[in-house]
N, C-alpha and C positions, 0 to 999 in steps of 0.2 A: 524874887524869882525863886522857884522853887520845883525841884521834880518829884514825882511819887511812880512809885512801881508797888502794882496791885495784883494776886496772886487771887484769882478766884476759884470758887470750887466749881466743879463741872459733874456733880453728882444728878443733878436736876436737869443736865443738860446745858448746852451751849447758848442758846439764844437766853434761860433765866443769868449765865453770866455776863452776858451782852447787853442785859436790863438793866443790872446794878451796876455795869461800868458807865451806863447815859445819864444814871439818876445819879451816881459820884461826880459825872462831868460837869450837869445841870448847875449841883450846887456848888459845884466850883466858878462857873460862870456868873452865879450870882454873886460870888463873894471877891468875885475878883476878873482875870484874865486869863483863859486856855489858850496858850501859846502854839501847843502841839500834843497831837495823841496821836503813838502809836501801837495798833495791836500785834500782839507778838501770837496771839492764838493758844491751841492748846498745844501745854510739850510737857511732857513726864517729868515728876518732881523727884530730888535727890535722892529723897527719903520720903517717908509715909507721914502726911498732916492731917489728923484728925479722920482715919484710916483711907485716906484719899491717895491716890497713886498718879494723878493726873490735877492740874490747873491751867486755868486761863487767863494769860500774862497781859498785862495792858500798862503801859509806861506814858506817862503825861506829865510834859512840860507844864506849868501854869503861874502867875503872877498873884501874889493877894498881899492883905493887911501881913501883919505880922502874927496878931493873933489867931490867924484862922488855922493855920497847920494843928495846931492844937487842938482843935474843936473838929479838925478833918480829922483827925486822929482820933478821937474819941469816937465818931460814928462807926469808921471803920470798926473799933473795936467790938462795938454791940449789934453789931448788923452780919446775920444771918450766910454763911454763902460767900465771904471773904476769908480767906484761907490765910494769909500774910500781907502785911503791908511794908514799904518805909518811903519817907519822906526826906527827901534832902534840901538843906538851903543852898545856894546857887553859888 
């Protein structure tokens, strides 16, 4: 069991963030069980990420193997429009 909180960027707009959070869920559902997603929207970040002053918060429960947090992790990291991740085991 494991939760993820996803910081996307909201430079392109809200609904391109609303895109990569269904295509992150998607492959979460394949690799395992979404338990619960909740969007937190957009709200001003502490400091400035990658000159970004705004993200779009989305927190998810979900169920997988053990090795998938790893291999979620690494998308996250090379995929365009994700501003900060983390993943915690349960």
């Amino acid at each position: 069991s494991y939760e993820t909180i996803i910081v996307y960027a909201v430079a392109k707009g809200e609904e391109a963030a609303k895109a990569l959070s269904e295509k992150f869920q998607k492959m979460m559902e394949k690799n395992g069980t979404v338990d619960s997603v909740d969007e937190w929207g957009k709200r001003r970040l502490a400091y400035l990420i990658n000159d970004e002053a705004e993200g779009y918060y989305v927190l998810v429960n979900f169920t997988a193997a053990t090795d998938f947090p790893a291999e979620l992790d690494r998308v996250f990291k090379i995929t365009d429009g994700v501003l900060r991740t983390m993943i915690i085991k349960k």
